[in-house]
BAFIPA-177456 format. One record per residue (C-alpha): chain; residue in one letter; x, y, z. Coordinates in steps of 0.5 Angstrom, whole numbers, always signed. Each point is the difference from the previous one (the first is absolute). Layout:
# residues N
chain / resn / u / v / w
A / a / X / Y / Z
...
This chain:
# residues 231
chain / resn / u / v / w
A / x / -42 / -5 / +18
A / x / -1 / +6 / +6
A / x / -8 / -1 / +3
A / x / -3 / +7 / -1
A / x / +2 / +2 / +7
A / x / +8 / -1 / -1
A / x / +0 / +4 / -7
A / x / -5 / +5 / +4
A / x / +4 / +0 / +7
A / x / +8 / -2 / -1
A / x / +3 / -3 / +6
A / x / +2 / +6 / +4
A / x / -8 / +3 / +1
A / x / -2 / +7 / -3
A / x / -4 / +2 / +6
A / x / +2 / +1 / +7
A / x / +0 / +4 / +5
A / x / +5 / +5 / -2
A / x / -3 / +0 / -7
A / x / -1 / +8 / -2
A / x / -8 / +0 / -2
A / x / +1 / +2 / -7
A / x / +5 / -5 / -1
A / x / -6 / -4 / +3
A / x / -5 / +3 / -6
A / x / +3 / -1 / -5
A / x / +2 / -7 / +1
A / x / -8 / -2 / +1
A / x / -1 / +3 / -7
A / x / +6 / -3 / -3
A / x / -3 / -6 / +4
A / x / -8 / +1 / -4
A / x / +3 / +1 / -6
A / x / +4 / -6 / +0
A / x / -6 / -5 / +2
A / x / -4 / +4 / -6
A / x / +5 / -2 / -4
A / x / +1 / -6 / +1
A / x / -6 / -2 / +1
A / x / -2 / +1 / -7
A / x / +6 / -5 / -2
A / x / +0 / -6 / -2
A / x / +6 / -2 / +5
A / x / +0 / -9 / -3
A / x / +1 / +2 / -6
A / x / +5 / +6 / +2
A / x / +4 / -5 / +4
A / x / +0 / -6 / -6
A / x / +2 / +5 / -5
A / x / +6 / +2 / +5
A / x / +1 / -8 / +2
A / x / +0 / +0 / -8
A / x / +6 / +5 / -1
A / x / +3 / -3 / +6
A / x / +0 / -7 / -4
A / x / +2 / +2 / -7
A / x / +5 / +4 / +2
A / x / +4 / -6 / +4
A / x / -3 / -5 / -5
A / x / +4 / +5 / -5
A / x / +6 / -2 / +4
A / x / -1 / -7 / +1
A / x / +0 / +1 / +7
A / x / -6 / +0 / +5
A / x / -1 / +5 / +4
A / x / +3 / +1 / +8
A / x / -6 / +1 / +4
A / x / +4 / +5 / +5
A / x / -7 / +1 / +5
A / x / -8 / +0 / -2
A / x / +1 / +6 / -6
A / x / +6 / +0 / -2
A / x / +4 / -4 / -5
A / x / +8 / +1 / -2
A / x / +2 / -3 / -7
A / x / +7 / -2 / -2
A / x / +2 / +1 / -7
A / x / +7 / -4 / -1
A / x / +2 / -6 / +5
A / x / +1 / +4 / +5
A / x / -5 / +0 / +6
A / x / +1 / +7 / +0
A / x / -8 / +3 / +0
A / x / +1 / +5 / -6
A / x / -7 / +2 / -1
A / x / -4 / +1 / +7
A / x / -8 / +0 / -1
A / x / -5 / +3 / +5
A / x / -7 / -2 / -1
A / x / -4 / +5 / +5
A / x / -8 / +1 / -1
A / x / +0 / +4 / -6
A / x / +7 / +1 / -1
A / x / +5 / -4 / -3
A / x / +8 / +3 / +1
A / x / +5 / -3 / -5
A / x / +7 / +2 / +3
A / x / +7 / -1 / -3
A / x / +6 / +0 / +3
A / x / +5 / +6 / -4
A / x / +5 / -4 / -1
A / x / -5 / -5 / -5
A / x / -1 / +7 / -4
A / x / +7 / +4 / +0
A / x / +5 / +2 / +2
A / x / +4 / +3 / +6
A / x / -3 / +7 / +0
A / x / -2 / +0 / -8
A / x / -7 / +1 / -2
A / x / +1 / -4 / -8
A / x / -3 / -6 / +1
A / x / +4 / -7 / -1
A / x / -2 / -5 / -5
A / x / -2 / -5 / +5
A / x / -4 / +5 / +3
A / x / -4 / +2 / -6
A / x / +0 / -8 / +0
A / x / -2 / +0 / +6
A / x / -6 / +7 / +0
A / x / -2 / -3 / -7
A / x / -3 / -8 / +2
A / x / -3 / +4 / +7
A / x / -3 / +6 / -4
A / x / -2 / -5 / -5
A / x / -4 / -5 / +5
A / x / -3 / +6 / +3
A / x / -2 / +5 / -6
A / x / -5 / -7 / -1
A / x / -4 / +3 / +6
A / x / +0 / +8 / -2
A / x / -8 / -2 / +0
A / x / +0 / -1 / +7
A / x / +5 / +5 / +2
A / x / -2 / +7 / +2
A / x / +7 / +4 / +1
A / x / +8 / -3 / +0
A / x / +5 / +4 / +4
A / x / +8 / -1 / -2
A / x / +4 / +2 / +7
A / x / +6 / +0 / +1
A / x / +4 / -1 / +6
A / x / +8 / +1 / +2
A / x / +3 / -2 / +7
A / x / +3 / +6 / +4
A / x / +6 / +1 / -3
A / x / +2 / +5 / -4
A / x / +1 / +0 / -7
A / x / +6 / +1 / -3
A / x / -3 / +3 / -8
A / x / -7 / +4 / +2
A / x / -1 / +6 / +5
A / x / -5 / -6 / +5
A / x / -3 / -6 / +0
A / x / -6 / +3 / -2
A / x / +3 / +2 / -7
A / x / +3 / -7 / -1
A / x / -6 / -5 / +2
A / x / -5 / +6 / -4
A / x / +4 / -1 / -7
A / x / +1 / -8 / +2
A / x / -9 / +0 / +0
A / x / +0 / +4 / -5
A / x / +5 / -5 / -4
A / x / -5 / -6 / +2
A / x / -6 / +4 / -3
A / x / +3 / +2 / -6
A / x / +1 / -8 / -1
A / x / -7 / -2 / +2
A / x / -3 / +6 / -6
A / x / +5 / -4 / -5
A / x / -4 / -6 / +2
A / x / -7 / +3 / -2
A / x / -2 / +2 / +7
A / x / -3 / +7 / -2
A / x / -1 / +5 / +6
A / x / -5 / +3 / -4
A / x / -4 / -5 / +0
A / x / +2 / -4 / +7
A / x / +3 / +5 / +5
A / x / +7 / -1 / +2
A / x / +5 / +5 / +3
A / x / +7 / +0 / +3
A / x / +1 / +2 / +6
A / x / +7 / +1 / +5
A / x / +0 / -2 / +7
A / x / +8 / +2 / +1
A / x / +3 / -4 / +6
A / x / -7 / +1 / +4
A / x / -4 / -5 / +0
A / x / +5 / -6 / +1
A / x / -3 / -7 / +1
A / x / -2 / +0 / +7
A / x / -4 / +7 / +1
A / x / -7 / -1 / +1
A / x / -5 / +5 / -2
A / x / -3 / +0 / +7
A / x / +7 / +2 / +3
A / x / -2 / +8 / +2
A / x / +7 / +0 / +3
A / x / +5 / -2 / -4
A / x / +6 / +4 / -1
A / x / +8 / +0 / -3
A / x / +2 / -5 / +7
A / x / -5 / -5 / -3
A / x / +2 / +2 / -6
A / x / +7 / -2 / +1
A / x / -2 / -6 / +3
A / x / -4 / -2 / -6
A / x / +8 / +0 / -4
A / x / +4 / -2 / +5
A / x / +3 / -7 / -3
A / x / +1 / -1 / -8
A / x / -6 / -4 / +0
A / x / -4 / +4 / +2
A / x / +2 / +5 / -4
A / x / -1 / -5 / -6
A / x / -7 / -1 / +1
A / x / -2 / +8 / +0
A / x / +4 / +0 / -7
A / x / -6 / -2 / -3
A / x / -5 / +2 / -6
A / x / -8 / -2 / +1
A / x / -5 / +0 / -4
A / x / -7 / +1 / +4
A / x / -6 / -2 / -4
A / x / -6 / +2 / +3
A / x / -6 / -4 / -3
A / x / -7 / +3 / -2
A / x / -7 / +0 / +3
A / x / -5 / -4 / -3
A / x / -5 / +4 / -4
């Protein structure tokens, strides 16, 4: 798991010497709600409930989960080594990714049968630790190129989440009760990009897509599960 500067600071460092003073500001008060936050969770048993899901969903599989660095785990759901499902445990984040092909078709938005399968054995592991979880994110993501049926990528990952939060309500994760929502990031935010790259840009981005494998990774739905406080 990220020690509490890793998950505050990512690799490339927020402050430096040409960093814009507002941009410096504010993130010394992202910082201090950050540690307020975390401060007041119970982060051993945030990171048992995540090891829980972890386990139970490769148990499910009959596989052990592939332990790829110190926070994530990819888990193959058939006999091939491929890693399906890939899961991050961070501080008080826990990110559930699939691979768009595990869930549908080329440039569809229906879910597939073996991916509502695949949605229905994850979202039944989590939904036992609503208590625990203060929001769940759906996003959805595309590679860089362009889609043959919608108007954007945009327009195809966001149905794409949308289709995977319709499946998570039809197993009884209420939006009333748990806050869920679902979210598009298009073609923008491929694997490798980094919330600290100020710099990035459509070079990098072309980078980011420039082989098929590549481009498989960033084709991806993640659910994000944030966990909640302690009160």
């Amino acid at each position: 798991m990220k020690n509490l500067q890793n998950f505050l600071v990512e690799d490339n460092n927020i402050f430096g010497p040409g960093t814009d003073l507002v941009v410096s500001l504010a993130a010394v008060l992202i910082i201090l709600i950050a540690i307020r936050e975390i401060g007041q969770i119970n982060l051993e048993e945030v990171r048992k409930n995540q090891m829980d899901i972890v386990n139970k969903v490769a148990t499910h599989y009959q596989k052990k989960p592939n332990k790829k660095n110190e926070n994530i785990y990819g888990i193959s759901i058939d006999e091939h080594e491929k890693d399906d499902i890939l899961i991050q445990n961070d501080i008080i984040i826990q990110t559930i990714s699939f691979g768009s092909y595990l869930l549908f078709d080329t440039d569809k938005i229906i879910l597939k049968e073996s991916g509502k399968q695949v949605l229905t054995v994850v979202g039944n592991i989590f939904k036992e630790k609503l208590e625990t979880i203060k929001e769940i994110q759906i996003q959805g993501h595309a590679d860089s190129r362009l889609s043959t049926i919608f108007s954007s990528n945009l327009e195809l990952a966001a149905h794409r989440a949308i289709e995977v939060f319709k499946h998570f309500q039809d197993l009884g994760i209420d939006p009333t009760r748990h806050i869920m929502s679902a979210t598009s990031f298009g073609e923008y935010k491929p694997v490798q990009r980094r919330y600290s790259d100020m710099y990035y840009n459509s070079s990098k981005l072309e980078q980011d897509n420039d082989t098929s494998k590549k481009r498989e990774k960033n084709r991806r739905i993640e659910v994000v599960l944030i966990y909640r406080r302690k009160y």
